[in-house]
RODO-535422 format. One record per residue (C-alpha): z, x, y; residue in three letters; residue number from 1. Coordinates in nm, 3 decimals. Example, Ala and Ser with C-alpha at 12.3 -4.5 7.8 and 13.67 -1.06 7.14 Angstrom:
<sites>
((0.780,1.230,-0.450),'ala',1)
((0.714,1.367,-0.106),'ser',2)
</sites>
This chain:
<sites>
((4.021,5.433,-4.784),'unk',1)
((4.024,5.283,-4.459),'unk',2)
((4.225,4.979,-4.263),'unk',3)
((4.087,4.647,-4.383),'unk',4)
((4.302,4.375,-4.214),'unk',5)
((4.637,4.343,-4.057),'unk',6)
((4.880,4.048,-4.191),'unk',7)
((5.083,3.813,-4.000),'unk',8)
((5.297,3.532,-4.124),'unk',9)
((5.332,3.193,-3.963),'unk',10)
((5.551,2.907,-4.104),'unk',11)
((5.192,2.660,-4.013),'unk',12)
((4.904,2.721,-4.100),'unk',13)
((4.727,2.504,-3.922),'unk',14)
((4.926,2.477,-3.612),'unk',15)
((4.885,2.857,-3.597),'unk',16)
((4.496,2.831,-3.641),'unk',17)
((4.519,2.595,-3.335),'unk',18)
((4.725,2.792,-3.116),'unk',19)
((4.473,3.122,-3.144),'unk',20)
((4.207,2.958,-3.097),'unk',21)
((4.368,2.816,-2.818),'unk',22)
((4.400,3.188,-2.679),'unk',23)
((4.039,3.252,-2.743),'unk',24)
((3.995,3.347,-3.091),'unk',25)
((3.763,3.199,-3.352),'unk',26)
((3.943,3.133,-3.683),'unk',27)
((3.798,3.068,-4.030),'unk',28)
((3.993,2.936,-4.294),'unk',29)
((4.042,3.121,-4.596),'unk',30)
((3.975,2.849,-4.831),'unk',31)
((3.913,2.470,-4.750),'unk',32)
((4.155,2.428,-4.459),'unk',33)
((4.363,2.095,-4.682),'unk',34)
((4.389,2.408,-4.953),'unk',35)
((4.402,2.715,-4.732),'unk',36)
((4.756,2.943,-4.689),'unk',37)
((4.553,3.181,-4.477),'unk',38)
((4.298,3.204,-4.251),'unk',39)
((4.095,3.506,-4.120),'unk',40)
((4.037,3.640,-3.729),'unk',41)
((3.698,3.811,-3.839),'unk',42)
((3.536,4.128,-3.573),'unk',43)
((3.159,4.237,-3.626),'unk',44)
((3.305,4.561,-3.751),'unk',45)
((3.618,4.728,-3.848),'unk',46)
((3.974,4.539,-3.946),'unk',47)
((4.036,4.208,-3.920),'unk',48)
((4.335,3.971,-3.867),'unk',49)
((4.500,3.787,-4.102),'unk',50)
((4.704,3.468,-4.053),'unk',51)
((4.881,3.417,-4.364),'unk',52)
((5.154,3.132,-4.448),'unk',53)
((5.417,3.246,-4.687),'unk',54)
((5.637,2.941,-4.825),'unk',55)
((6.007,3.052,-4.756),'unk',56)
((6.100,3.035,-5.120),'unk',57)
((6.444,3.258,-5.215),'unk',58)
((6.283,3.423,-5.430),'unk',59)
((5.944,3.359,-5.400),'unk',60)
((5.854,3.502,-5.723),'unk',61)
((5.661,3.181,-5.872),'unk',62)
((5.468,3.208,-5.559),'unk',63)
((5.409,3.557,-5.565),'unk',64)
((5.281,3.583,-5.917),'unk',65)
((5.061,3.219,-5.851),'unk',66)
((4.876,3.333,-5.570),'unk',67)
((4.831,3.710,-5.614),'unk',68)
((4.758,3.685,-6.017),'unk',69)
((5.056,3.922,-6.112),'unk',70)
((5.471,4.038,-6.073),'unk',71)
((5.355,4.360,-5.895),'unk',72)
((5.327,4.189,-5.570),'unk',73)
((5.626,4.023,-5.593),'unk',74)
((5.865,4.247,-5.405),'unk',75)
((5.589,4.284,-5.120),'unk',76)
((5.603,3.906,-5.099),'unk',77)
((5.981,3.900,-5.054),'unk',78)
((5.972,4.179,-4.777),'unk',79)
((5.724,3.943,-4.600),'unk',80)
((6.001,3.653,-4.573),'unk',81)
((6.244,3.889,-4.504),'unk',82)
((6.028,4.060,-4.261),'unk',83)
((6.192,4.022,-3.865),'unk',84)
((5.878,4.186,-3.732),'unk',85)
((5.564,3.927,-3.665),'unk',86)
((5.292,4.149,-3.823),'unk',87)
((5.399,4.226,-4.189),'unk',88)
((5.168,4.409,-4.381),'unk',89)
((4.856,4.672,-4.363),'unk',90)
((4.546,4.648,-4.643),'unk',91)
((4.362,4.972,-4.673),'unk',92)
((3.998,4.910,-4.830),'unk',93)
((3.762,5.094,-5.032),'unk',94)
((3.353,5.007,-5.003),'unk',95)
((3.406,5.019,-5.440),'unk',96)
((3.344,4.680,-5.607),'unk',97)
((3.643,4.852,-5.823),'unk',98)
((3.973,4.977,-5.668),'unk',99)
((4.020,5.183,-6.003),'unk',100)
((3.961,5.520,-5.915),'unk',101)
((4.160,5.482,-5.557),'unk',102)
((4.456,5.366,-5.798),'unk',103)
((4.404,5.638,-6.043),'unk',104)
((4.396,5.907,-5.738),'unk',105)
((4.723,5.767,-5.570),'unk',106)
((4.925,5.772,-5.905),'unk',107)
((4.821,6.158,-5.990),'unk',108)
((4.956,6.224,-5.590),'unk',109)
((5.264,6.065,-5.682),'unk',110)
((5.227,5.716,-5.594),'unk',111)
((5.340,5.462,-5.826),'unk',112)
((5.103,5.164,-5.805),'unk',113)
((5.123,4.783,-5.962),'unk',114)
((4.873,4.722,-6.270),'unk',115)
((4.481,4.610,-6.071),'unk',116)
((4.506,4.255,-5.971),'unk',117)
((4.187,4.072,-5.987),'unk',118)
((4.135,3.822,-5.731),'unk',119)
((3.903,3.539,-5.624),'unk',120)
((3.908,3.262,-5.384),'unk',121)
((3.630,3.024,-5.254),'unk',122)
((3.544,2.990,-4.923),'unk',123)
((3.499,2.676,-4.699),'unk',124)
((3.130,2.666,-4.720),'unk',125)
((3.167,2.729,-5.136),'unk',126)
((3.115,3.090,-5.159),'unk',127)
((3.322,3.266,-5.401),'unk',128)
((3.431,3.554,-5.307),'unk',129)
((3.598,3.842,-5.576),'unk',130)
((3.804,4.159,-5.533),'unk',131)
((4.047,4.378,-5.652),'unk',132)
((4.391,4.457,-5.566),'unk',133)
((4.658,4.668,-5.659),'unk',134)
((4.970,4.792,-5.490),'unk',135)
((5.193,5.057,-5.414),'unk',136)
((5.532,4.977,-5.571),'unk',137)
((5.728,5.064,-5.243),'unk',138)
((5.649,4.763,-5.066),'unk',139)
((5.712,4.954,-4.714),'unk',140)
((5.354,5.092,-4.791),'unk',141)
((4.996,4.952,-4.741),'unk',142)
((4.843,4.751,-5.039),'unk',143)
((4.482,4.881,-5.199),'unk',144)
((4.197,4.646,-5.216),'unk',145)
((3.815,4.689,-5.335),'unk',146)
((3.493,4.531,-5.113),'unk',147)
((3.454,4.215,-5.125),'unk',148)
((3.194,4.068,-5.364),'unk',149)
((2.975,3.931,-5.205),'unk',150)
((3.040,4.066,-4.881),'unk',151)
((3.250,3.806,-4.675),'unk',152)
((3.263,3.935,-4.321),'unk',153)
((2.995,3.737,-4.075),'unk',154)
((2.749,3.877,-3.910),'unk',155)
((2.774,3.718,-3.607),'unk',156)
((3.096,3.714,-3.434),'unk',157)
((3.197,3.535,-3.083),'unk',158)
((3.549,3.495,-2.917),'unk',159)
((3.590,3.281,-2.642),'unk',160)
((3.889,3.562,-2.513),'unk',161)
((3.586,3.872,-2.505),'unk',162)
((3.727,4.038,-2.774),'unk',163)
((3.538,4.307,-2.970),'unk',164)
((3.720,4.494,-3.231),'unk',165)
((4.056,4.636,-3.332),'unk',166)
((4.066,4.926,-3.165),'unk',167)
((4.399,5.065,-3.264),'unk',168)
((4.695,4.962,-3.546),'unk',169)
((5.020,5.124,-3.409),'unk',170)
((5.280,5.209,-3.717),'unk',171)
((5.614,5.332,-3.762),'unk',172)
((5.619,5.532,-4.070),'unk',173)
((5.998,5.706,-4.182),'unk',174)
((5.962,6.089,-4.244),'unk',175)
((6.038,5.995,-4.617),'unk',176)
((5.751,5.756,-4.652),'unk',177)
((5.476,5.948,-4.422),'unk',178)
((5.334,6.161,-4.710),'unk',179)
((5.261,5.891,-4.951),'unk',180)
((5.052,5.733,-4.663),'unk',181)
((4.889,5.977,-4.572),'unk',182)
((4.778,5.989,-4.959),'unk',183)
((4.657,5.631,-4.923),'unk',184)
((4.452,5.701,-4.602),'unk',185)
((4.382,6.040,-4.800),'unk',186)
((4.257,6.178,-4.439),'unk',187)
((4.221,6.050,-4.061),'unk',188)
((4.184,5.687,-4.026),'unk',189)
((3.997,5.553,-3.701),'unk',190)
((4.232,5.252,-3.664),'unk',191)
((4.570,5.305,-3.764),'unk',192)
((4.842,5.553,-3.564),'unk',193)
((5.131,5.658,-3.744),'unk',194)
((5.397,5.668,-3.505),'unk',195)
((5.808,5.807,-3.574),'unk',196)
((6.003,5.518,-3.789),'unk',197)
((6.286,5.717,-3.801),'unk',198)
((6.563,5.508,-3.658),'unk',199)
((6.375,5.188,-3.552),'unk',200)
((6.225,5.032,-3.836),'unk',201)
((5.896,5.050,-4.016),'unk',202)
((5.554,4.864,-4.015),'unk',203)
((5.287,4.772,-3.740),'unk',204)
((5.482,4.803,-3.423),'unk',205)
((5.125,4.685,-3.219),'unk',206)
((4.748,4.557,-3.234),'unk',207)
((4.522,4.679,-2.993),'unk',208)
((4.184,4.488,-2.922),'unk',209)
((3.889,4.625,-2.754),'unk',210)
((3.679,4.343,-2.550),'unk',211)
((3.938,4.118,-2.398),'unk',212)
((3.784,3.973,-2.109),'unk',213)
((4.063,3.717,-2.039),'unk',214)
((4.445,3.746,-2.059),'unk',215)
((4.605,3.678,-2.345),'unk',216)
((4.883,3.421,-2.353),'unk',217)
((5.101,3.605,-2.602),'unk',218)
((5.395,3.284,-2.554),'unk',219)
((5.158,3.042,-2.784),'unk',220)
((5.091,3.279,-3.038),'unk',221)
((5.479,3.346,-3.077),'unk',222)
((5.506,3.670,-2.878),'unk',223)
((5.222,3.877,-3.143),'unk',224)
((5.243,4.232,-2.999),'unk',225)
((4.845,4.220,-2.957),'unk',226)
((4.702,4.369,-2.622),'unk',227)
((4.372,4.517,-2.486),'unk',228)
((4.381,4.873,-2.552),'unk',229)
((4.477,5.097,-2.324),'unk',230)
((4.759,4.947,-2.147),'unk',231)
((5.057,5.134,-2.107),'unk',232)
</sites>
């Protein structure tokens, strides 16, 4: 498997959507925007961003099980309104319409996983789009998702801001939690570092883009740690 998107929660949807493509980005609605509780930064290749609105239930379980088809995402859900860090989640993908056999091989490593979730949404311009989902059960860990059917990623794709591609996902990963990642990513991944988590936390720590031909104004998009690559 490989890095499919990178999550981060906003309180507004739709004030979010303005304020990145206020910095440059162009941002498509999940689902028709009066409907929508995400919306998607897409990239020609590789991962893409993911603005995604989580209502600040306590607990969110209705919500959990409503939108994601299922209880086993309902701890992840939780840990993304708890979350203090702005980015708060990694999807790993498989080019599989079916995420079975990726589930089946994390369980024999050792990995418990959720039962598969099936998913669907439809998009703006009425395409329905399907996948599969299933994840790990520690919710510190990247979720599992098939291809989408049909394939939903344009094939065009212009930012105002010059931006390319993620080129790198920085995370901090605990000594106790690094080998059942490295079973998900079950060898090198081209996007995301795992970095020490030991003492400061875990999850994406920082976004790099390749592309950027203008400077980002991190203030409107809520300080995202998102930079060109290859700044110190």
């Amino acid at each position: 498997m490989r890095c499919s998107h990178i999550l981060h929660r906003v309180d507004d949807l739709h004030a979010a959507v303005r304020a990145f493509q206020q910095v440059g980005f162009t941002v498509v609605h999940g689902r028709r925007p009066g409907r929508s509780s995400n919306a998607l930064i897409w990239f020609e290749t590789g991962p893409f961003l993911e603005l995604v609105q989580v209502p600040r239930l306590s607990p969110p379980r209705r919500w959990a099980v409503q939108l994601y088809g299922g209880r086993g995402m309902r701890r992840r859900v939780e840990r993304w309104v708890e979350r203090d860090r702005s980015w708060i989640d990694v999807a790993l993908e498989t080019d599989d319409e079916s995420i079975g056999v990726e589930r089946d091989r994390l369980v024999a490593a050792g990995v418990p996983m959720s039962r598969i979730l099936t998913m669907r949404r439809v998009t703006p311009d009425g395409v329905t789009l399907r996948w599969q989902l299933a994840a790990p059960q520690d919710p510190s860990l990247p979720f599992a998702m098939s291809a989408y059917r049909p394939p939903a990623r344009p094939e065009r794709v212009v930012h105002a801001n010059g931006a390319t591609a993620v080129a790198r996902v920085h995370v901090a990963v605990p000594s106790a939690t690094r080998a059942a990642w490295q079973s998900l990513l079950d060898g090198e991944d081209p996007w995301i570092r795992l970095e020490d988590g030991d003492g400061d936390g875990d999850g994406v720590r920082l976004v790099e883009l390749s592309g950027l031909t203008t400077p980002l104004d991190l203030k409107l998009i809520g300080g995202l740690p998102l930079r060109p690559v290859g700044l110190p």
